[in-house]
Structure formats: C-alpha cells, structure tokens
N, C-alpha and C positions, 0 to 999 in steps of 0.2 A: 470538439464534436458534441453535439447536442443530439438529444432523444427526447420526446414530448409523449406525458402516458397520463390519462384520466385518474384519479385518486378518488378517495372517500371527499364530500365535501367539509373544507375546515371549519372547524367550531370556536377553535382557540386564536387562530393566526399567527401562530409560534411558524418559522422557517428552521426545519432540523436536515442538516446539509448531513452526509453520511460518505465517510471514505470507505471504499471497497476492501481491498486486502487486506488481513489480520485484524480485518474491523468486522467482516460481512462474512467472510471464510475465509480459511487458511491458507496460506502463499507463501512467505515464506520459510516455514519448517520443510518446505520441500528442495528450497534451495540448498539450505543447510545439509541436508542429506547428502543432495551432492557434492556440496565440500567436503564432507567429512570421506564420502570416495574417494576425491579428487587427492584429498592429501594421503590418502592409504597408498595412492594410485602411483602418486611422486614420488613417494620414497628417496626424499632428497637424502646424500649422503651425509651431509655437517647440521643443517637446518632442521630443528623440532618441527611441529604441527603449529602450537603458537608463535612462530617464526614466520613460517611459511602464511599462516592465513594473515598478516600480518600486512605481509606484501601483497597477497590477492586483496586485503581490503584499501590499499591506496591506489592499486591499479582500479578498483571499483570504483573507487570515486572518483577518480579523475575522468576516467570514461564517462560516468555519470554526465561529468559538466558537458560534457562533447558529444552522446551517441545517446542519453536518455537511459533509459530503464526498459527489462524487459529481458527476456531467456535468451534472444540475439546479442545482444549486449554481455549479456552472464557469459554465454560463452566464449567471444571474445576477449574477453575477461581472462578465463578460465586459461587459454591458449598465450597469452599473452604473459600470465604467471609462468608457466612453463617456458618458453621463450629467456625470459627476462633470468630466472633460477638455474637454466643450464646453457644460459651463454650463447644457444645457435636456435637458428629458425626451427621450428615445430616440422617435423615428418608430418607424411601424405596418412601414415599409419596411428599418429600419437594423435593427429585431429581427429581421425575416424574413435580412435579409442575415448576422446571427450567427448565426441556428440553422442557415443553408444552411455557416457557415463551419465549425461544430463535428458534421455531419451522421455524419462518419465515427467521432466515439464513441460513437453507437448501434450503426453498420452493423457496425463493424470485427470482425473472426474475435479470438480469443483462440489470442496467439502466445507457446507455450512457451520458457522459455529451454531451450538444449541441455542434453537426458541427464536432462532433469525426470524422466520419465515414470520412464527405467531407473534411475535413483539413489534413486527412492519405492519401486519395487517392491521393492528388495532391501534397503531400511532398515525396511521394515513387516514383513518379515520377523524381523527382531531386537530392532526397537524398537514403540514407542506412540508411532504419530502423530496429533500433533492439528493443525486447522487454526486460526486467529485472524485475521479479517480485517475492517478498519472500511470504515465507508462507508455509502451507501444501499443495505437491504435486497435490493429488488427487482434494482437492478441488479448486486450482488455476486455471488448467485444465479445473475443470467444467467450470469456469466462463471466461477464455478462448475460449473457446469452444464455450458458448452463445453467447459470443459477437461478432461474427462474423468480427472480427477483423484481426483476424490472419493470413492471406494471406497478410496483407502490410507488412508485417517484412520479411527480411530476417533469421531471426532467433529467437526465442522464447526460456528466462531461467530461469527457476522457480528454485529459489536457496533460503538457508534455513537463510542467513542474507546479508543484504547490507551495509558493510563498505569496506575500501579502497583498503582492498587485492583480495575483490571483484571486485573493478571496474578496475584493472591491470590486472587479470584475464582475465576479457571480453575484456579487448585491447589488451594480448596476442591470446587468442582464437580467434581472430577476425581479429589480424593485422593491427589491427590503430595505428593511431598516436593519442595519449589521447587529445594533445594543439586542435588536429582537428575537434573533438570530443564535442557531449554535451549531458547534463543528463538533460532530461525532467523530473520533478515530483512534488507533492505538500508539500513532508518529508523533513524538513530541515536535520536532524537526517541520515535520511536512503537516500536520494536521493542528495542534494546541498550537505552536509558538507564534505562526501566522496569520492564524484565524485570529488569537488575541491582537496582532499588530493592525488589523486591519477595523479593528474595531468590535470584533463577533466575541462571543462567546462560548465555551469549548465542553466537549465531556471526554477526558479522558478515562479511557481505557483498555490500559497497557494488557500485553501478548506478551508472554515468555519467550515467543518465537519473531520478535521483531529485528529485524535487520538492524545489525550494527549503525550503518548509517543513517540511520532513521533518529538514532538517541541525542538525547536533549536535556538538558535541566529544567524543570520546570519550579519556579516559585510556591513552594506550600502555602506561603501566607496568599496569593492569587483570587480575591475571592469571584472571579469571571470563570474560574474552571471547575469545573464540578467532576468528581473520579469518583468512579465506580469497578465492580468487580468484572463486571458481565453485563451485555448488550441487553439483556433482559432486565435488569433494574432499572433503565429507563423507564418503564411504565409508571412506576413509583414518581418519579418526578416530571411528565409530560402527558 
C-alpha cells in the first residue's frame, strides 16, 4: 500500500526509510501487557509463566509465517495457546474472556516516542522520508492515521513482511541508490539485518519493548549501521 505526501524540499538527497512501530511509537509494550494477563489469566497447573510464554511464542511464529502480524493474529495466537496447554478446544466463554483481555489494542491512543513529531519535521526538510511498516493493513492505517505523522514522508507502505527483496523493492519503486540510503528501526530481524542485505544502510535503535521475535544479532564491527540511543539524535548525523 502506498500513500504519496508533499515534504520540505531536499537539500542533501540522503533517502531515510523509517519503520513505524517501536521506531515512531509504541506497540508492542502493549502486547506485552496482555501477555502478562493472559498468563495470570491461565493459570496453568504444572507450567511456569516462562514455560507458558514459551509456547505462545512458537505458536507466534509459526502464525507469523501463515496469517502476518497484527492484534487478529495475536489473538488467535492467544486462543490457540490455550487450546494447545489444556488439551480441548477453547469455550464460547474463555474466547469472550481473551478478547475482553486484549480489548485495549483496539481502544488504545497512538503514543509517540519523545521529539518524534520535531526530529520529522526538521529531517523532511533536508532529506526524503519514507515510511515502511508491516503488518495488517487496516489496522496499520489506523495507527498511521492517529499519529499524525504522515505528511513528513513522501510516501507511506504498509507491506505484509520486511526482508531484503523488500527493501530492493522500495529502491526500485522509489529510485534510489540503496549505498545512499538508510533504514531507521528498533528490529534487528525486520529492519537492520535486511536493509543491510539488500544493500542500504541502517540506524539502529533498539526498544526495551521489542518483540521477541523481532531479535537478531547484529555485527559490532558493521560499519553500514550506525546505533543510537533515541530517534532524536538523528539530527546530529542527518
């Protein structure tokens, strides 16, 4: 999905690509939350809590490969632990009790990380910003939408995975030069290890709050990736 938005005009001709979640505001610290219900919730009789979320993160993946990403997903997910941990199919009562448990990642506001807003506006100024963020459509959108973000980019693409045939993609679709190029996000996985395969160059900067399955090794010696504390020390180097 593509979105086309007027920017400052470029000065430099740097392309700074920017991943949405845990990169632009938070997302998932709010998942987490509800795991940490969900395992209150189970109360499995023999199985710990690092047992239990154990299993929910292999059923996460595997879903992953087959149904994407996104809070419909999460909660079949969610449902699917349950299932698998006591043996029989999930009551009409224990689904209604998971979707009351995960209610707040429909409701919840879209919470910027600090200096988002003023570190966009004064990089659109000098550079080309694009955005790249996976997930379900609909709901990406939403939270697009909230964050009133979306006028710094030149272009907005909510696509269904982020690896490296992806980010050649967005350099044909866009007409960069990948070496000129860099991938802002906090995924080692989906945002650094990629963008490096594909040619670009990366600014990591990791969230306390990032998804397990998001984690990755990333090479120290690297000199194509450049780590930072916080989305606002970009300025310093762009």
């Amino acid at each position: 999905m593509r979105m086309e938005h007027a920017t400052g005009r470029r000065r430099e001709g740097r392309v700074l690509v920017f991943d949405a979640d845990d990169t632009l505001w938070e997302n998932n610290v709010l998942f987490e939350r509800v795991i940490d219900d969900f395992l209150e919730w189970l109360d499995h009789p023999t199985l710990d809590r690092v047992e239990i979320r154990a299993v929910l993160d292999d059923i996460e993946r595997a879903n992953a490969v087959v149904h994407g990403y996104g809070s419909k997903v999460f909660l079949h997910s969610l449902g699917e632990c349950l299932e698998r941990l006591r043996e029989r199919p999930a009551t009409e009562r224990e689904r209604r009790e998971i979707d009351a448990l995960a209610a707040a990642l429909v409701d919840h506001k879209v919470e910027l990380m600090p200096g988002v807003a003023e570190t966009l506006d004064a990089l659109a100024g000098r550079h080309d910003l694009l955005l790249l963020t996976k997930g379900a459509r609909e709901e990406q959108q939403r939270k697009l939408d909230a964050s009133g973000l979306t006028h710094h980019f030149r272009a907005a693409h909510i696509v269904m995975e982020k690896n490296a045939d992806t980010y050649r993609w967005l350099a044909r679709e866009h007409s960069f030069d990948p070496a000129a190029a860099w991938m802002i996000g906090n995924s080692p996985k989906s945002d650094i290890l990629p963008a490096r395969a594909a040619g670009m160059n990366a600014v990591f900067i990791p969230n306390d709050n990032t998804w397990v399955l998001e984690h990755d090794e990333l090479d120290p010696a690297d000199p194509g990736v450049l780590r930072l504390a916080a989305l606002t020390e970009l300025l310093a180097h762009f």
